[in-house]
VMD Tcl script that draws the C-alpha trace (Angstrom):
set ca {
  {95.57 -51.62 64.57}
  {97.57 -53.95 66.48}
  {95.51 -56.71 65.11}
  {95.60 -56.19 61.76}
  {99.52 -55.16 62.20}
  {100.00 -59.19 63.52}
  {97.00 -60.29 60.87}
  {99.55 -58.64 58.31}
  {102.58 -60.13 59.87}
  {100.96 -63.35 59.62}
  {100.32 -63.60 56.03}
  {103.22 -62.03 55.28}
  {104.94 -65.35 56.71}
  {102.75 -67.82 55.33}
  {103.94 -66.56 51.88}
  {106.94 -66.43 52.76}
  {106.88 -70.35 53.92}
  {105.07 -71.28 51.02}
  {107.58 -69.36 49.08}
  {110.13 -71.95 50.62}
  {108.45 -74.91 50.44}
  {108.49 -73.87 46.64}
  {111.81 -72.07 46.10}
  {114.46 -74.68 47.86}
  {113.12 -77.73 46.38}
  {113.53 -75.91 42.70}
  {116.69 -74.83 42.97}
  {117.50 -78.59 44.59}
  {115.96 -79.77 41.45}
  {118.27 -77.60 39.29}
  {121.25 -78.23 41.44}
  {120.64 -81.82 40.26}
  {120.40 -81.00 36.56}
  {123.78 -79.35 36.38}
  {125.26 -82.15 38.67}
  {124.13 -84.82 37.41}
  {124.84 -83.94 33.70}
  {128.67 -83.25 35.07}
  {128.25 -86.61 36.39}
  {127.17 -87.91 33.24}
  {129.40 -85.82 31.08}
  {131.23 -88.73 29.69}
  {128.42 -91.45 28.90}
  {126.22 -88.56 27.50}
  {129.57 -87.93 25.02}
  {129.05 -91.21 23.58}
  {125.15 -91.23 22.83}
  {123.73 -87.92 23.30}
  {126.90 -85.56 21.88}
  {123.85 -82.88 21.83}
  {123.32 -81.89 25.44}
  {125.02 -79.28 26.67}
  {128.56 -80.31 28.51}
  {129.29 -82.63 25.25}
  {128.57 -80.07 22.62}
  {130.39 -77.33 24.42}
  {127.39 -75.31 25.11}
  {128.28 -75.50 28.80}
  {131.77 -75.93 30.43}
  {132.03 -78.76 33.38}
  {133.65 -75.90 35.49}
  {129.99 -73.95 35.21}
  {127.97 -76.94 35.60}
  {129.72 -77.66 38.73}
  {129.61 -73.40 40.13}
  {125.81 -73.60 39.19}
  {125.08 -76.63 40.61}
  {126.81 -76.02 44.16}
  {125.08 -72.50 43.91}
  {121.84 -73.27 43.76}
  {122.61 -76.59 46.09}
  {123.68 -73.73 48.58}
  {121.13 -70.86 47.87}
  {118.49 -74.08 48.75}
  {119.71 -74.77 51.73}
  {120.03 -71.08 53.02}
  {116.30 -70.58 51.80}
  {115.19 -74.15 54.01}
  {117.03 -72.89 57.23}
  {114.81 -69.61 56.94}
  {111.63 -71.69 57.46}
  {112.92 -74.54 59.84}
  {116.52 -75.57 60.83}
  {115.93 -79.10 60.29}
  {115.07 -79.09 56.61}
  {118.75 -77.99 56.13}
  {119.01 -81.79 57.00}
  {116.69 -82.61 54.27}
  {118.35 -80.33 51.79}
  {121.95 -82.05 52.69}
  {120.04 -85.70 52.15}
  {119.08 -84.64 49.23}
  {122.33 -83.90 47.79}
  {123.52 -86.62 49.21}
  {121.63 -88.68 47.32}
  {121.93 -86.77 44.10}
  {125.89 -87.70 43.85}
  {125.33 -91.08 45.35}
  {123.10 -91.73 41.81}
  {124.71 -90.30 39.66}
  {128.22 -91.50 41.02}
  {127.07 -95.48 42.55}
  {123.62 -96.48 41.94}
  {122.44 -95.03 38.72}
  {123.91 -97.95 36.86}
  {123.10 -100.71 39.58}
  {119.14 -101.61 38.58}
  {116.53 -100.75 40.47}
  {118.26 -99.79 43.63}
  {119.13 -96.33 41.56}
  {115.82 -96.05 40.44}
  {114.83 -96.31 43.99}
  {117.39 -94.21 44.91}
  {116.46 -91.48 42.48}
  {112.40 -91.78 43.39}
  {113.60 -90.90 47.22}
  {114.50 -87.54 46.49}
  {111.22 -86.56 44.95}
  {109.67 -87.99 48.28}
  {112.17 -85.63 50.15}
  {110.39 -82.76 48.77}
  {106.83 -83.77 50.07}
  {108.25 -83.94 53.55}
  {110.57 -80.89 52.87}
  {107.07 -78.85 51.97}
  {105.35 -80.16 55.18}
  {107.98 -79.14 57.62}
  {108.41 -75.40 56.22}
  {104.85 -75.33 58.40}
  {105.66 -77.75 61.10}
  {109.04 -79.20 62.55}
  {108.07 -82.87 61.98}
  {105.92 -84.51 59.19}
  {102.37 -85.93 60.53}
  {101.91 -89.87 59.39}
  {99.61 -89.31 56.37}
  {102.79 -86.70 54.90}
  {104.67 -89.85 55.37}
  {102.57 -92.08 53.36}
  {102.39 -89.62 50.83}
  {106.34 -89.44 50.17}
  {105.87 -93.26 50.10}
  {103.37 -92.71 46.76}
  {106.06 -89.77 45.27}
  {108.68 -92.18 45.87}
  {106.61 -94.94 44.10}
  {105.81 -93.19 41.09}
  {109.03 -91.66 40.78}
  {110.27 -94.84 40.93}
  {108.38 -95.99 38.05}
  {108.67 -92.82 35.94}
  {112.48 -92.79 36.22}
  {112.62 -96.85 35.38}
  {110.57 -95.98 32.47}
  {113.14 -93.48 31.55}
  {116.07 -96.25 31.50}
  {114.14 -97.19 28.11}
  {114.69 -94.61 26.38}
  {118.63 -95.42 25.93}
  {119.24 -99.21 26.11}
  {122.28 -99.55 24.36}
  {123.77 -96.24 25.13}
  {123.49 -97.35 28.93}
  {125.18 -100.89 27.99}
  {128.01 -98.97 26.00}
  {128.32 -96.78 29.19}
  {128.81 -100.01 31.68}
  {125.21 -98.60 33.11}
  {123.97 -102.02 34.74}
  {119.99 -100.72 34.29}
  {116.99 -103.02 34.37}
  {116.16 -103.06 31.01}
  {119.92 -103.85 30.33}
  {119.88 -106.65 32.88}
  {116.15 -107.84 32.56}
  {115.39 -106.68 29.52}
  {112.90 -104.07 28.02}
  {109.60 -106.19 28.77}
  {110.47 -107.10 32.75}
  {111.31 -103.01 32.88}
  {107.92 -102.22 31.81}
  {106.00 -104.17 34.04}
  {108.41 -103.55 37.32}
  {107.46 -100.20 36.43}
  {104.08 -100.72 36.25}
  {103.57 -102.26 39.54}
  {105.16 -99.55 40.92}
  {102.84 -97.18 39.88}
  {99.89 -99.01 40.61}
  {101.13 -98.87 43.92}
  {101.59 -95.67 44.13}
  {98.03 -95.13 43.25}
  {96.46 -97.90 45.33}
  {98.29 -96.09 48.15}
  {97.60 -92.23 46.95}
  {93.88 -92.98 46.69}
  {92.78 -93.61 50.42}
  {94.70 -91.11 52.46}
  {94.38 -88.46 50.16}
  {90.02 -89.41 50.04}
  {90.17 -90.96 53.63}
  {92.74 -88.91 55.87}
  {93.09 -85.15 55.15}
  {90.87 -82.58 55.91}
  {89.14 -81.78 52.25}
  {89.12 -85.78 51.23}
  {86.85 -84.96 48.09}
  {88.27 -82.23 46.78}
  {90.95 -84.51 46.14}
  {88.77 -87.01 43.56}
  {89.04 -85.32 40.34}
  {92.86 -84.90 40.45}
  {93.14 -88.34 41.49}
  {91.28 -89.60 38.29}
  {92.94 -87.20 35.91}
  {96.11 -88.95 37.45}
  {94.84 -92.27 36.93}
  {94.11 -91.47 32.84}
  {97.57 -90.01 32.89}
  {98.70 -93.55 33.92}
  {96.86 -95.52 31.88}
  {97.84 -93.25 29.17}
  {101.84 -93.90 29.98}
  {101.26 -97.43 30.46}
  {99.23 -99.16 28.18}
  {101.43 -98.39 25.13}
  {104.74 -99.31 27.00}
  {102.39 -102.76 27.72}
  {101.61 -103.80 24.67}
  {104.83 -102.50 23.36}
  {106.25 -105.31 24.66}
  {103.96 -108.04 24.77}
  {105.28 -109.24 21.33}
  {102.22 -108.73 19.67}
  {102.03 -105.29 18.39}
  {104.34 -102.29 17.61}
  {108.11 -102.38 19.26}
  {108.35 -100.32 22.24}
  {111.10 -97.27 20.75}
  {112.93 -95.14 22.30}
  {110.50 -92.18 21.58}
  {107.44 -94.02 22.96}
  {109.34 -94.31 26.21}
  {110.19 -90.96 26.05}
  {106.40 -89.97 25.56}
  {105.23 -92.41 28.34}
  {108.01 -90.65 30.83}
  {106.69 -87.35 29.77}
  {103.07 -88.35 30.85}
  {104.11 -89.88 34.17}
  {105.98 -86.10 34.63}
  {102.38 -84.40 34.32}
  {101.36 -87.09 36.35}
  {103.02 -86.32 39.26}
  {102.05 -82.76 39.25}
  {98.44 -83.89 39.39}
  {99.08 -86.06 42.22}
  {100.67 -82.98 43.87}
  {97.94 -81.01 42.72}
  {95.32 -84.00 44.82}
  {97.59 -83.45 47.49}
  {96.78 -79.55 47.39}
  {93.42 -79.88 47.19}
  {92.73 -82.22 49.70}
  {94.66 -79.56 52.50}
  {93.43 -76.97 50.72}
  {90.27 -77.29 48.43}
  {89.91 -77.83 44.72}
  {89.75 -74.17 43.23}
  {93.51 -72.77 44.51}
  {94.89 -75.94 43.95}
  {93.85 -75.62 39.99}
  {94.98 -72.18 40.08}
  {98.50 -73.40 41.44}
  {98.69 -76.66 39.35}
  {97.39 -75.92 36.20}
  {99.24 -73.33 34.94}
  {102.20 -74.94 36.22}
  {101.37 -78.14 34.15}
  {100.89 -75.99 31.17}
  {104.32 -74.89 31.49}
  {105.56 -77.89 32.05}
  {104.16 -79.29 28.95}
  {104.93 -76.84 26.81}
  {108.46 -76.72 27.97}
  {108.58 -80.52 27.47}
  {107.19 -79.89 24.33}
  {109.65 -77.62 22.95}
  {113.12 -79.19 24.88}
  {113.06 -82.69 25.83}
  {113.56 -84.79 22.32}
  {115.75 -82.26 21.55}
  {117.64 -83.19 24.79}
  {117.03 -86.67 24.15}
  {118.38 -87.35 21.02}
  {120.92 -86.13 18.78}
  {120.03 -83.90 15.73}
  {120.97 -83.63 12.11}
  {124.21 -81.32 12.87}
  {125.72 -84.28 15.75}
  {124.97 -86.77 13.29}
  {126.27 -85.23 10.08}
  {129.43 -85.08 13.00}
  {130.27 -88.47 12.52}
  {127.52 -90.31 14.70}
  {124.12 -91.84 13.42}
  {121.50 -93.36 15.54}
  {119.57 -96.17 14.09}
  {116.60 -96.71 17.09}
  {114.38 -99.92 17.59}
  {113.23 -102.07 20.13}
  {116.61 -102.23 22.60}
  {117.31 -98.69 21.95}
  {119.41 -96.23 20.35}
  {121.86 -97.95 18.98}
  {125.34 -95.83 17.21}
  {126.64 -96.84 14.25}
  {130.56 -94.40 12.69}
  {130.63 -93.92 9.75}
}
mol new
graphics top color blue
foreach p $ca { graphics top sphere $p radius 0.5 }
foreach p [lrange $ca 0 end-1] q [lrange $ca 1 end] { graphics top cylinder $p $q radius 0.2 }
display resetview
């Protein structure tokens, strides 16, 4: 009785941990959707009036109270599972208002910047079932930084000359569109070079690992090649919608690289049952939200505002 008492005990733990690993890095991740629109309340006024603080939808006094709430409820959940990913939780709020307020305009140090706290949350998941991260949880934050990297530098094309009206210093602004794409592509194939050996190489299920790995790889070819030849002079102008399409790949990307990460600590079959329907959601979500999001509809246009979008972007013309 004893033993199954303890066995019980046991699990019950593990789900809770899990549960963590899970649960503080979310409401991180919403934290820095509130914040970082507050942040970018004023620049998002100018060329996307349909998001929520500059249509009214959403008040900048509730963006903030949501966004330190679920900051706080994150941190409270990490100290349940291990003290010192309270330090990981501050970090990464830390570097949430250093992007949005400093380096999201300055290149690709924000982009860098930004990539870093995805990488947080691979080492945030380890240590909810250790106290430090092992070498191989290290190199894998090093391909989540990577591709976040990329994925958010592919997201600076979606709003060229919004970002230059907004004083937003961002590679394709600097370096142009084509120097953007191809920054970002090395980064990714990085990421992948990197991703492939330690997750077939140095965890404890390396081949469980494979098929994730290769859907990831389509998912990247899939994001890139268009953004390539988009540029290349050649062929059809890279828009602002294509970017947005490539950037919504590379998101689906990264939960299959997750998902490779699962499997290869934890088999194949619960990692699909913990990935896929989570990549469904995502999809559908993206799906039904994100061009929305992205750019402004009939009723902000007919408001005074139209958007006439090529090659450099978005670009507003009053009427």
């Amino acid at each position: 009785a004893d033993g199954l008492a303890d066995g019980g005990a046991g699990a019950a733990a593990g789900a809770g941990r899990l549960l963590v690993a899970w649960g503080a890095p979310t409401l991180g991740w919403v934290s820095g959707h509130y914040l970082g629109d507050w942040f970018d309340r004023e620049l998002d006024a100018l060329s996307k009036p349909q998001r929520p603080l500059p249509s009214g939808r959403l008040s900048p006094r509730a963006a903030v109270v949501c966004g330190a709430g679920c900051a706080a409820a994150a941190a409270v959940a990490a100290a349940s599972a291990n003290w010192r990913t309270v330090l990981l939780v501050a970090l990464a709020m830390l570097g949430i208002v250093a992007y949005s307020r400093l380096f999201k305009g300055r290149g690709l140090t924000g982009n860098a910047v930004r990539g870093a706290l995805t990488a947080t949350t691979v080492v945030f998941g380890a240590m909810t079932v250790t106290e430090l991260p092992s070498w191989q949880v290290l190199v894998l934050a090093g391909v989540f930084w990577a591709q976040d990297t990329a994925s958010n530098l592919v997201g600076t094309l979606r709003d060229v000359e919004g970002d230059r009206r907004g004083g937003f210093r961002t590679v394709p602004v600097r370096r142009g569109l084509r120097t953007a794409v191809r920054m970002a592509a090395l980064l990714h194939a990085a990421a992948l070079v990197t991703a492939a050996p330690t997750l077939l190489l140095a965890t404890a299920h390396p081949g469980n690992a494979l098929p994730l790995l290769l859907c990831a790889a389509g998912c990247g070819a899939a994001a890139f090649l268009p953004l390539l030849r988009g540029t290349d002079g050649h062929h059809t102008a890279l828009t602002p919608e294509r970017a947005l399409r490539a950037h919504e790949v590379l998101v689906a990307q990264r939960m299959l690289l997750a998902g490779a990460l699962l499997a290869a600590g934890w088999t194949l079959p619960p990692a699909l049952l913990v990935v896929l329907p989570l990549l469904l959601a995502s999809l559908y979500a993206q799906g039904r939200m994100r061009s929305r999001h992205e750019f402004p509809d009939a009723e902000c246009v007919s408001s005074g505002t139209t958007t006439e979008r090529g090659a450099a972007g978005p670009q507003e013309t009053t009427r």
